[in-house]
C-alpha positions as CSV (number, residue, x, y, z in Angstrom):
1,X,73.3,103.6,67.0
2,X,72.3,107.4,67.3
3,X,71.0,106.5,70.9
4,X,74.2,105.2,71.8
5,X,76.1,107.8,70.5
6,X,74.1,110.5,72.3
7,X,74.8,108.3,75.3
8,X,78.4,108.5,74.4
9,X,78.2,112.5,74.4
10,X,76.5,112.4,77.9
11,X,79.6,110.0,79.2
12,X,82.2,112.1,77.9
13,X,80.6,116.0,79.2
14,X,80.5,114.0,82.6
15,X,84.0,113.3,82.4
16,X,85.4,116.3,80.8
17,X,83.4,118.2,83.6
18,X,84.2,116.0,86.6
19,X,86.9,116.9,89.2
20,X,88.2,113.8,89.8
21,X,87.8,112.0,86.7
22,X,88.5,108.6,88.0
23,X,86.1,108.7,90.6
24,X,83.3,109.9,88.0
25,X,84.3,107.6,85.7
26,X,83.6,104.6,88.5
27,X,80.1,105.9,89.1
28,X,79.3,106.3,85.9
29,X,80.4,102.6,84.9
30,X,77.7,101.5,87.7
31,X,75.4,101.2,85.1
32,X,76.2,98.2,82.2
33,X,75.5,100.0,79.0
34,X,77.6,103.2,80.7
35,X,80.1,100.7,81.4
36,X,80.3,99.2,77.5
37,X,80.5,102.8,76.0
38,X,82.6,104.2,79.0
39,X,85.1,101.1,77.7
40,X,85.2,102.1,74.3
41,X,85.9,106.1,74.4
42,X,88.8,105.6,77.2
43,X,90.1,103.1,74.4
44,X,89.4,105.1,71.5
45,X,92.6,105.6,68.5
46,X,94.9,102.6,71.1
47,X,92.3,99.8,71.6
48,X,90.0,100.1,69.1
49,X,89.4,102.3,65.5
50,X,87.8,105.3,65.3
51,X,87.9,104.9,61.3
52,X,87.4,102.8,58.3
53,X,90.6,103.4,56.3
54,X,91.2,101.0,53.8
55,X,95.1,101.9,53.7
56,X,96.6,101.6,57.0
57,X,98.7,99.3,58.1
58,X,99.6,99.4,62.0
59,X,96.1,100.2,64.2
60,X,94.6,99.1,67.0
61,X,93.5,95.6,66.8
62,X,89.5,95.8,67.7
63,X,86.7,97.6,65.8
64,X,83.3,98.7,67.5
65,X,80.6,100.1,64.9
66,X,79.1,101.9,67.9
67,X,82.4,104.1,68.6
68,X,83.2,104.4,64.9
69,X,79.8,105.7,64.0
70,X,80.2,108.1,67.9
71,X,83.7,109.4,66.2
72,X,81.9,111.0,62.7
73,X,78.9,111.8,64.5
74,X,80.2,113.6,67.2
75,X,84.0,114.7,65.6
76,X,83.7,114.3,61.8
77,X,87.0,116.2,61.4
78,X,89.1,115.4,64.5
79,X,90.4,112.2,67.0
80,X,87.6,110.5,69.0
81,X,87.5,113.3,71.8
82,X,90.1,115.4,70.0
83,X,92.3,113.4,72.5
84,X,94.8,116.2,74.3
85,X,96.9,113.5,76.6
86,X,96.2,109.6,75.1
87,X,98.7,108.1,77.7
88,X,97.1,109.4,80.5
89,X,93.9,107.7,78.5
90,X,95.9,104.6,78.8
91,X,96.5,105.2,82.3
92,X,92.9,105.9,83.5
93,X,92.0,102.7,80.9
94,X,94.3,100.5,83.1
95,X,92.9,101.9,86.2
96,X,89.3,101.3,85.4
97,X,89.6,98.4,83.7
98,X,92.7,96.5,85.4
99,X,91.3,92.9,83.7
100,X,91.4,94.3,80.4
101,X,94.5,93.3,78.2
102,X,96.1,97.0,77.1
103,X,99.0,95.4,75.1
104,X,98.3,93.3,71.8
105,X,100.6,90.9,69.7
106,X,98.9,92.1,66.7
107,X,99.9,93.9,63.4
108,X,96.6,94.1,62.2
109,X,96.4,94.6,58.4
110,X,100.4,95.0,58.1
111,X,100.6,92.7,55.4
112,X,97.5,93.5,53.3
113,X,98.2,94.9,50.1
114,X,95.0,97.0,48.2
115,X,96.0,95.7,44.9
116,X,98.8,92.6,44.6
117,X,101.7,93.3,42.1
């Protein structure tokens, strides 16, 4: 897990750093294991949690240990990447990964109740 997340740093400096993020971002998926992580930060807080909370309703519908573990490791106090712009996430998401569903018919946990009445 620590591995990975250290993996996850490298991705993200590379991108933060890069020109033309896209471009880098197509390199950098070249490899699988890039390509896995690279998946999971562009769809950090929309596609997947960055959290265990055991009182939210409304969230993103897919949860990855790797990224969760990434988000305290890396930004125990902030968003996954202390995100600045997450539609232009979305965007660079769908440009990357065009096969990828990016909308979800899912309300996951919206009817869970911590303790019934």
């Amino acid at each position: 897990m620590l591995i990975l997340t250290l993996q996850i740093k490298i991705i993200i400096d590379r991108i933060d750093t890069a020109k033309n993020k896209e471009v880098e971002i197509k390199e950098i998926v070249k490899n699988p294991i890039n390509n896995y992580l690279t998946e999971l930060i562009l769809g950090a807080h929309w596609k997947y949690h960055t959290q265990l909370c055991l009182y939210d309703g409304n969230r993103p519908p897919f949860h990855d240990p790797v990224l969760v573990v990434a988000n305290k490791v890396l930004y125990p106090f902030t968003l996954f990447r202390n995100y600045p712009d997450l539609p232009a996430t979305i965007s660079l998401y769908k440009s990357i990964y065009p096969n990828n569903p990016t909308s979800f018919d899912c309300n996951c946990g919206i009817h869970e109740h911590l303790f019934d009445n």
